[in-house]
C-alpha positions as CSV (number, residue, x, y, z in Angstrom):
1,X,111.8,-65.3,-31.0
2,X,110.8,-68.6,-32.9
3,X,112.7,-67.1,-36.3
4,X,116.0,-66.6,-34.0
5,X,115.7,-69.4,-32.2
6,X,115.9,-71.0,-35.8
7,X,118.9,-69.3,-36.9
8,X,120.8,-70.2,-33.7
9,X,119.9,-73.9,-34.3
10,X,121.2,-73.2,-38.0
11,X,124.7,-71.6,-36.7
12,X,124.9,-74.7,-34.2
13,X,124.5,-77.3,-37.2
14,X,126.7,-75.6,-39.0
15,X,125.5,-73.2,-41.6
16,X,128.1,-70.7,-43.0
17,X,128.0,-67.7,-40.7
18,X,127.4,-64.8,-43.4
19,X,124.0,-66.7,-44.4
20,X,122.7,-66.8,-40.8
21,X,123.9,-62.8,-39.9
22,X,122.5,-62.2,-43.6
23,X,119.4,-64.1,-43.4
24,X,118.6,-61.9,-39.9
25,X,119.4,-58.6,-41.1
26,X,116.6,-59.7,-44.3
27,X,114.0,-60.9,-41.7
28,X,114.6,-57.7,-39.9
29,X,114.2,-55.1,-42.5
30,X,111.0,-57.5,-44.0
31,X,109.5,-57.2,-40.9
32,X,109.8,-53.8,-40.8
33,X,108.5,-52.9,-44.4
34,X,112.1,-51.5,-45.4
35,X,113.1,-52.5,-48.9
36,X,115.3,-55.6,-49.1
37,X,117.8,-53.9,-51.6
38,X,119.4,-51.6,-48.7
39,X,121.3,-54.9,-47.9
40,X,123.0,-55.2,-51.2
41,X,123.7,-51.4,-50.8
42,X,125.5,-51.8,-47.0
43,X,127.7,-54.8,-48.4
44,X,128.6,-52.2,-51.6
45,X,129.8,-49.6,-49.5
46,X,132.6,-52.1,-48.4
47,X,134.1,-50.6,-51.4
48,X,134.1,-47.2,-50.4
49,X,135.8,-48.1,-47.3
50,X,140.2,-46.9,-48.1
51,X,141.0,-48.4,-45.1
52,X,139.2,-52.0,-46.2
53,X,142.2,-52.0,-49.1
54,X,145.0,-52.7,-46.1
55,X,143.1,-56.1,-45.1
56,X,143.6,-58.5,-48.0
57,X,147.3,-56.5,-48.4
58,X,148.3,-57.4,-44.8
59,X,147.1,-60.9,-45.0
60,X,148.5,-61.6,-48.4
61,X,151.9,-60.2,-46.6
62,X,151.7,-62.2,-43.6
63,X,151.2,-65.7,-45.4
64,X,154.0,-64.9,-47.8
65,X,156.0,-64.5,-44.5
66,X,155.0,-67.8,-43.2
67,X,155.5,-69.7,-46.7
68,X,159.3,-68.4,-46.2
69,X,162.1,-68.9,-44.0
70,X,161.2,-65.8,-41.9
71,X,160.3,-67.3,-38.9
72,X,163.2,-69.6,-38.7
73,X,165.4,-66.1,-39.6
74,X,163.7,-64.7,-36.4
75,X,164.3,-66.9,-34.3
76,X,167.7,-67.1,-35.0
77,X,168.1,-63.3,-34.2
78,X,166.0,-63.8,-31.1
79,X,168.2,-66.6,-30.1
80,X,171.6,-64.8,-30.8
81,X,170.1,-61.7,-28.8
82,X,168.8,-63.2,-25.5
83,X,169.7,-66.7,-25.9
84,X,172.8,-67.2,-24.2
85,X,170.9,-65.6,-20.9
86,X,169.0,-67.8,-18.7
87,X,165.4,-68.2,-19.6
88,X,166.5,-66.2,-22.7
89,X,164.9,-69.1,-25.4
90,X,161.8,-68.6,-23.2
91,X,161.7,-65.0,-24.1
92,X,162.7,-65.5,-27.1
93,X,160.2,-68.0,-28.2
94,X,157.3,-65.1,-26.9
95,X,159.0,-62.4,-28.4
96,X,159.3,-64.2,-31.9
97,X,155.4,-65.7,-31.7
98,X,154.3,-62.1,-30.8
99,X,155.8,-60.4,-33.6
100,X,154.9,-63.2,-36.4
101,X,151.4,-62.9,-35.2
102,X,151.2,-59.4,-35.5
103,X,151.7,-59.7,-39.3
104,X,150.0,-63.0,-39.8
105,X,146.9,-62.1,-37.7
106,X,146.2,-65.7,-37.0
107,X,147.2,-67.6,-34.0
108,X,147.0,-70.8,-35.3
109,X,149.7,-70.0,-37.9
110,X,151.6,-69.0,-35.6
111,X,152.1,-72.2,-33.4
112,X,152.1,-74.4,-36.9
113,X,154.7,-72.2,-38.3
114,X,157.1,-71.7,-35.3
115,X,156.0,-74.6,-32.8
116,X,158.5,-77.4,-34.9
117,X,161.3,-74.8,-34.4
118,X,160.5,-73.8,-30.9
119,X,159.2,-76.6,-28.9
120,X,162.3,-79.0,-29.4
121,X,164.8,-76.4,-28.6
122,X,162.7,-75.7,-25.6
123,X,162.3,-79.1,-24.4
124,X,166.8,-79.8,-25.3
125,X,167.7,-76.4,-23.6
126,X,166.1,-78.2,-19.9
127,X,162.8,-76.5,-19.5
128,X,160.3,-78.7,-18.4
129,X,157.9,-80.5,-20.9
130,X,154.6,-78.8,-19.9
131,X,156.5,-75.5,-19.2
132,X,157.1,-75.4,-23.0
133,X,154.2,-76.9,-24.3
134,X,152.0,-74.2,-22.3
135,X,154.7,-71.4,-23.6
136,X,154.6,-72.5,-27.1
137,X,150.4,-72.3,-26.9
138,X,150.0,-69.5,-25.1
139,X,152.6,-67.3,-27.3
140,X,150.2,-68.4,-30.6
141,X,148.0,-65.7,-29.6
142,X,150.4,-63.3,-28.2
143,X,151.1,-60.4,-30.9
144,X,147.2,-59.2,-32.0
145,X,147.3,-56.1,-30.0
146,X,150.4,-54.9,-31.8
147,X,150.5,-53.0,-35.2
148,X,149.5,-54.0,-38.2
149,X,147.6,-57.1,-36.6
150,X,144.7,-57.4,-38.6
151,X,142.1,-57.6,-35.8
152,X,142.9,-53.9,-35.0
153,X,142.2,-53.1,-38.5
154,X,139.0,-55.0,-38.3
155,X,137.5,-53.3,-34.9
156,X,138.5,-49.7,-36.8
157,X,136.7,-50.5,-39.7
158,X,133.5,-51.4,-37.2
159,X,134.0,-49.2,-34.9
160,X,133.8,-46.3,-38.0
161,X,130.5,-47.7,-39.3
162,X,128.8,-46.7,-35.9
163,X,129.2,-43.4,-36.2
164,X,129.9,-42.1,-32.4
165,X,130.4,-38.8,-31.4
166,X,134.0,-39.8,-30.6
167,X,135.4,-41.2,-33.7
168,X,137.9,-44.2,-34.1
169,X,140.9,-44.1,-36.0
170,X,142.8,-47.0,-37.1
171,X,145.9,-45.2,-36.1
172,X,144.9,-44.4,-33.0
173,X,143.7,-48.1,-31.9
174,X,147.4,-49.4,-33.6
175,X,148.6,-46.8,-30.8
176,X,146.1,-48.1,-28.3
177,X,147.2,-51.8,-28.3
178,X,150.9,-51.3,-28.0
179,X,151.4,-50.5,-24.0
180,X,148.3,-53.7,-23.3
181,X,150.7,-55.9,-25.4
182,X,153.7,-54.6,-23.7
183,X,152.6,-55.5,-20.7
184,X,151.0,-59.2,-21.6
185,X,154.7,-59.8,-22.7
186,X,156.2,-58.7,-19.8
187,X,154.3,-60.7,-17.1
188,X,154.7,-63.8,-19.5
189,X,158.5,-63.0,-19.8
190,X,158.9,-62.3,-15.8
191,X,157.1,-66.1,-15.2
192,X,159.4,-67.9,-18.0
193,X,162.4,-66.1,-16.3
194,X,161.1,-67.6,-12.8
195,X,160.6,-71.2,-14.3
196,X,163.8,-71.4,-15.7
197,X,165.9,-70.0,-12.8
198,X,167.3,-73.7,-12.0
199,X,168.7,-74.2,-16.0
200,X,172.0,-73.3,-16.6
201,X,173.1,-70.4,-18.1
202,X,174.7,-71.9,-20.9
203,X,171.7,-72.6,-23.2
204,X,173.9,-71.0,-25.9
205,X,177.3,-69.1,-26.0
206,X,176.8,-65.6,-26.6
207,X,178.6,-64.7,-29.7
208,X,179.1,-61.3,-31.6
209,X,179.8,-63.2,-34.1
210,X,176.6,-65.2,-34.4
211,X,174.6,-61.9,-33.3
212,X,176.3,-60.3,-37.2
213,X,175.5,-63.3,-38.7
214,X,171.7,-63.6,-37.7
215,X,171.5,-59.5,-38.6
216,X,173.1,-60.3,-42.2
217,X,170.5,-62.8,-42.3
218,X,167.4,-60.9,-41.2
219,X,168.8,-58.1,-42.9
220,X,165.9,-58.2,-45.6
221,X,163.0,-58.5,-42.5
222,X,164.5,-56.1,-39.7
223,X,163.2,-53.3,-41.9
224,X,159.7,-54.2,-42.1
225,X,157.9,-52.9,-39.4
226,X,159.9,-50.2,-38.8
227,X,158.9,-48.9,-42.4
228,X,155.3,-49.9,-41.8
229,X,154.7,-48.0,-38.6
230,X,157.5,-45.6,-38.7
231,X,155.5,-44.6,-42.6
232,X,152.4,-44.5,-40.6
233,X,153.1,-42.5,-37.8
234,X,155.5,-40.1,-39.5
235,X,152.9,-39.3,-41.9
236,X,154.6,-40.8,-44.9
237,X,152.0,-42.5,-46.0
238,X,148.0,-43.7,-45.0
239,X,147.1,-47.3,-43.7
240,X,146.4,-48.3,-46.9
241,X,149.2,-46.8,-48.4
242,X,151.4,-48.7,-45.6
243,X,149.6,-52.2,-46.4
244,X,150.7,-51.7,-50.4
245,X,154.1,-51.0,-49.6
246,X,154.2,-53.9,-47.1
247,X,152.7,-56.3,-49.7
248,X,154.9,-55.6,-52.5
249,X,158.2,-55.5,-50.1
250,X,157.6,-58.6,-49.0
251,X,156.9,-60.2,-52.2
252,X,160.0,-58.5,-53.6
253,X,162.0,-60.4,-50.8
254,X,160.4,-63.1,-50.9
255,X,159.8,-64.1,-54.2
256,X,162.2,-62.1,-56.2
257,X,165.5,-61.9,-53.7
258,X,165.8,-64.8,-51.7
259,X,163.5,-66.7,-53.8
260,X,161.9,-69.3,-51.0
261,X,158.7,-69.1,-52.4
262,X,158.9,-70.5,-56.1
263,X,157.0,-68.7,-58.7
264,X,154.5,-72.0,-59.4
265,X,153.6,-71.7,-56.0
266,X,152.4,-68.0,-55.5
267,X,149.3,-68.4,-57.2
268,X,148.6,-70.7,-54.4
269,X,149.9,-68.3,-51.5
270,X,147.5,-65.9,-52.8
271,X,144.4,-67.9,-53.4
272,X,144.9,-69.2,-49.8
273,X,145.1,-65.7,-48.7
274,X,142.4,-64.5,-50.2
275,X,140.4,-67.7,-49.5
276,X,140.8,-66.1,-45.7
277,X,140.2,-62.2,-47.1
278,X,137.2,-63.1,-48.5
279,X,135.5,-65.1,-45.6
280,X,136.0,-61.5,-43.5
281,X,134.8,-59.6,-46.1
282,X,131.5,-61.5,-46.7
283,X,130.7,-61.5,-43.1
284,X,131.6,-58.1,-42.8
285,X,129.3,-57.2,-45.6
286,X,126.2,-58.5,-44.3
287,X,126.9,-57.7,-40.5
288,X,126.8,-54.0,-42.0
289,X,123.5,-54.6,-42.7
290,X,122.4,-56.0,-39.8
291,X,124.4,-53.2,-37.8
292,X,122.3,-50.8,-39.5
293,X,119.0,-52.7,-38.9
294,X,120.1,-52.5,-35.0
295,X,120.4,-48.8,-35.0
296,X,117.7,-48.0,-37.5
297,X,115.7,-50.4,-35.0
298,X,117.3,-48.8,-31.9
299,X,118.5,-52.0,-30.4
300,X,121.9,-50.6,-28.7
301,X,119.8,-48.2,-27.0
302,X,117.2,-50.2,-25.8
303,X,120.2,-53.0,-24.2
304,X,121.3,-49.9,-22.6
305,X,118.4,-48.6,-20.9
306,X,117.9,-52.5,-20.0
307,X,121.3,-53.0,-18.6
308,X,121.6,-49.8,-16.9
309,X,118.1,-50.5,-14.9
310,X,120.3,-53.8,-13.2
311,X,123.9,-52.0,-13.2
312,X,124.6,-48.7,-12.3
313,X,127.9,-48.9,-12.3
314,X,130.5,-48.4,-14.5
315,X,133.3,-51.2,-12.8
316,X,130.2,-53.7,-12.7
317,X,129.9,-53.8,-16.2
318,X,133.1,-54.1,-17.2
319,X,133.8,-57.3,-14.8
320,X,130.4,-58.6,-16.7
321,X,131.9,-57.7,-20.7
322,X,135.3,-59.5,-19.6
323,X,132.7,-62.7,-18.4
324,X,131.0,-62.2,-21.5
325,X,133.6,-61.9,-23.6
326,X,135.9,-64.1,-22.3
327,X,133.4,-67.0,-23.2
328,X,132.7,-66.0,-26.2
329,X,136.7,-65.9,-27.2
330,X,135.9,-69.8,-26.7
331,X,133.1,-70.2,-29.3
332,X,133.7,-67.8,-31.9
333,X,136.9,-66.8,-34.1
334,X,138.5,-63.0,-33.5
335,X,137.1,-61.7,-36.8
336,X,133.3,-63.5,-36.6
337,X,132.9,-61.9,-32.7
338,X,134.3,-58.5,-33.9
339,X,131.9,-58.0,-37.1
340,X,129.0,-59.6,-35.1
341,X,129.2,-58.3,-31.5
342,X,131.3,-55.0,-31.6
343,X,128.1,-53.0,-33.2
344,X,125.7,-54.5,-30.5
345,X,128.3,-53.8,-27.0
346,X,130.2,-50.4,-28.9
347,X,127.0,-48.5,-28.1
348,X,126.4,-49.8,-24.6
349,X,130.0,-49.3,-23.7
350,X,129.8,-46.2,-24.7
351,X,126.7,-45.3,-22.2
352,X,128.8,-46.3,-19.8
353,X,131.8,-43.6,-20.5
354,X,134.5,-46.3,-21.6
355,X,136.6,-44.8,-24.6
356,X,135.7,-46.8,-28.1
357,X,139.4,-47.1,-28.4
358,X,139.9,-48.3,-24.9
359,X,137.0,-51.1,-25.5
360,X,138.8,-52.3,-28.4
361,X,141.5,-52.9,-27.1
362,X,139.6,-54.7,-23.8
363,X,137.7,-56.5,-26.9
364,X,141.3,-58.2,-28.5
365,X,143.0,-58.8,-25.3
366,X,140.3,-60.9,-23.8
367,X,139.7,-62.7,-27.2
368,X,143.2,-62.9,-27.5
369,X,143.0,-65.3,-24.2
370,X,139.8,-66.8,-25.4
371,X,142.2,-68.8,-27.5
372,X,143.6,-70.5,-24.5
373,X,140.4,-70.8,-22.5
374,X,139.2,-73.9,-21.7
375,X,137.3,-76.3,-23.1
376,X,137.3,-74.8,-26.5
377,X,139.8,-72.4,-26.6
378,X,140.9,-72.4,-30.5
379,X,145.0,-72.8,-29.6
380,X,144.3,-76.0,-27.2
381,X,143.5,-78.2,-30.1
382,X,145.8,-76.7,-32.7
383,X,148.6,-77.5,-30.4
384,X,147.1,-81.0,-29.5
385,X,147.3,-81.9,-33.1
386,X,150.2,-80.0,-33.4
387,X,152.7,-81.7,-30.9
388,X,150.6,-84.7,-30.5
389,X,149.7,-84.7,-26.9
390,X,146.4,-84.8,-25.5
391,X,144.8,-82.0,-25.4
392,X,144.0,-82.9,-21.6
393,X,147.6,-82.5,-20.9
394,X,147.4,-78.8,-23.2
395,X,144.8,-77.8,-20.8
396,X,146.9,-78.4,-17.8
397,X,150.1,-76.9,-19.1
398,X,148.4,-73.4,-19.9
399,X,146.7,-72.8,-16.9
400,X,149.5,-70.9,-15.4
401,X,149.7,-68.7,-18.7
402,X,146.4,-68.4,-18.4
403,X,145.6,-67.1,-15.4
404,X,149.1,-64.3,-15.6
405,X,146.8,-63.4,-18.7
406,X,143.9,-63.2,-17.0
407,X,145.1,-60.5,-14.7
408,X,146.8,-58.6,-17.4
409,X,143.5,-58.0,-19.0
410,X,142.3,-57.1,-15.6
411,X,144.9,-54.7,-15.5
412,X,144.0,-53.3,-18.9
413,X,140.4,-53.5,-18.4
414,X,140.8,-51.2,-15.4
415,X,143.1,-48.8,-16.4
416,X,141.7,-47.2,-19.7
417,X,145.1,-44.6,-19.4
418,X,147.2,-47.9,-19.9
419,X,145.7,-48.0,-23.7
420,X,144.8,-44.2,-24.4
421,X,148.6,-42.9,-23.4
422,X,150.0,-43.3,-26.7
423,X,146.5,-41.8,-28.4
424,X,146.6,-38.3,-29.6
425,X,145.0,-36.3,-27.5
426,X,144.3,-38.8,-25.0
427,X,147.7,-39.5,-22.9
């Protein structure tokens, strides 16, 4: 108790996160007389993961996309599609932020890269100021339940090392998460169309004319992700067979076609990229270990047999994991809670008859809201700094986003068919 104790004082000051996982998993194994090597064996079998190759692809992808003029291209599409409606920039600005995020995998990118174009044409079509600062927030973390968003890579990778009796495809959680986003970006779409009822409809013309234009100059994106999921799903190719062909495409476009990223800066795009790749990686090395030190050690088990002798049932515990989760989306970053709590709650879940994919997906969306929670929620203070407003006044203006989340993940949470529809064998 005294040597965890320690280690939680250590993550508290500050110390890197793999060191304190790794430096448990070695105090576990010493105290139980297992040879110290098997951790250096559980971080080398990263490399005999395939499906491990798609993560540094995707995010190498995703930043070249932000480094270019690909947001501001969607946008423009968006806007040309479902602007001239009323409340259409307020869908537009979700349906933009969710899509960008489901390639970037990080919120915060999100809100840097398409807050400067969204937020002013917000505030000069007429919607209120904290309508669009709470829109523009909340949308940062929209998109991570839809394909290829690299959390749902992540939990599959996890989820495989537990070896359940029901195993977890990649494919099938990319499935898995499309409905539960569908949904999120529905109920956030029905309450901008509300807001903006009293705004004219004239926010922009609509134009054929523009809506050619924007194509023509998408023409290069709009491709994208219907080559990376209709490959996957049509059995073209595997994940990380998708993930190459996404990487180079991208670079191609980017780099080699339109040129907005200049050749002296790649090696920059990519060490940044990789910067992030290889934070995930290390932690995910040494949770492995310390995953296998929990089962070897029987600690899922145990948690179960203690949780089931205070809750019998089933609903009980999943209003306790959304509690429990939804706090811990305030203190700790999607990838750091997936590697470091998925292999201690899969298990549990499990005993409890919830789907692995279904938990998943329960897992993302209430993380995914975690960014918005208060007081720490990640996206509060990245927009604070952001748009320079106190983030007193952030807090206030996603409350309403908020709690609309709130009540889609209750929705989700509830009904597992929602997430398992679109899953082979499952629907």
């Amino acid at each position: 108790m005294m040597v965890f104790a320690l280690l939680l004082l250590l993550a508290l000051l500050g110390a890197p996160l793999f060191a304190v996982i790794g430096t448990s998993a070695l105090l576990g194994f010493l105290r139980e007389e297992i040879d110290l090597s098997v951790v250096a064996i559980e971080i080398y079998r990263l490399a005999e993961m395939p499906a491990l190759v798609a993560i540094p692809l995707f995010t190498f992808a995703g930043y070249l996309l932000g480094e270019s003029r690909t947001p501001e291209r969607l946008v423009r599409l968006s806007h040309a599609v479902l602007g001239g409606r009323r409340g259409g920039l307020a869908v537009v600005a979700l349906a933009s932020c969710a899509l960008f995020t489901a390639f970037t995998g990080a919120s915060g990118v999100t809100i840097v890269a398409l807050g400067a174009l969204l937020y002013p044409a917000l505030l000069r079509a007429g919607y209120d100021e904290r309508f669009s600062l709470g829109l523009v927030t909340t949308s940062g973390s929209l998109g991570l339940l839809f394909a290829p968003a690299l959390p749902l890579i992540l939990y599959g990778v996890v989820a495989q090392q537990m070896q359940l009796e029901q195993p977890v495809r990649i494919d099938d959680v990319f499935a898995a998460g499309l409905l539960p986003g569908l949904l999120m970006l529905t109920a956030l779409s029905g309450w901008s169309l509300w807001q903006a009822r009293h705004i004219p409809r004239s926010e922009s013309q609509f134009s054929r004319r523009e809506i050619a234009a924007a194509l023509v100059d998408s023409s290069w994106e709009i491709p994208l992700p219907l080559v990376v999921l209709g490959g996957i799903y049509g059995g073209v190719f595997a994940l990380s067979e998708a993930a190459a062909v996404t990487a180079l495409y991208v670079l191609v476009v980017e780099v080699g076609i339109r040129r907005e990223i200049p050749l002296a800066r790649l090696p920059a795009v990519m060490r940044e990229s990789m910067v992030m790749v290889g934070a995930i990686l290390i932690i995910l090395g040494v949770s492995l270990a310390s995953t296998n030190y929990l089962i070897d050690t029987e600690v899922p088990t145990r948690m179960f047999e203690a949780i089931r002798a205070h809750v019998d049932s089933r609903l009980t515990f999943l209003i306790l994991l959304n509690l429990f989760l939804l706090a811990l989306g305030m203190m700790l970053d999607i990838f750091s809670a997936l590697v470091i709590v998925v292999p201690i709650i899969l298990p549990v879940a499990v005993g409890y008859g919830i789907h692995p994919v279904h938990l998943g997906i329960v897992f993302l969306a209430n993380m995914q809201i975690g960014y918005i929670t208060p007081p720490v929620g990640m996206n509060l203070f990245i927009a604070s700094y952001r748009f320079d407003r106190p983030v007193l006044e952030v807090y206030r203006a996603t409350v309403p986003f908020f709690l609309i989340l709130l009540v889609t993940v209750l929705i989700i949470t509830y009904w597992p068919a929602l997430s398992l529809a679109l899953v082979p064998g499952r629907g």
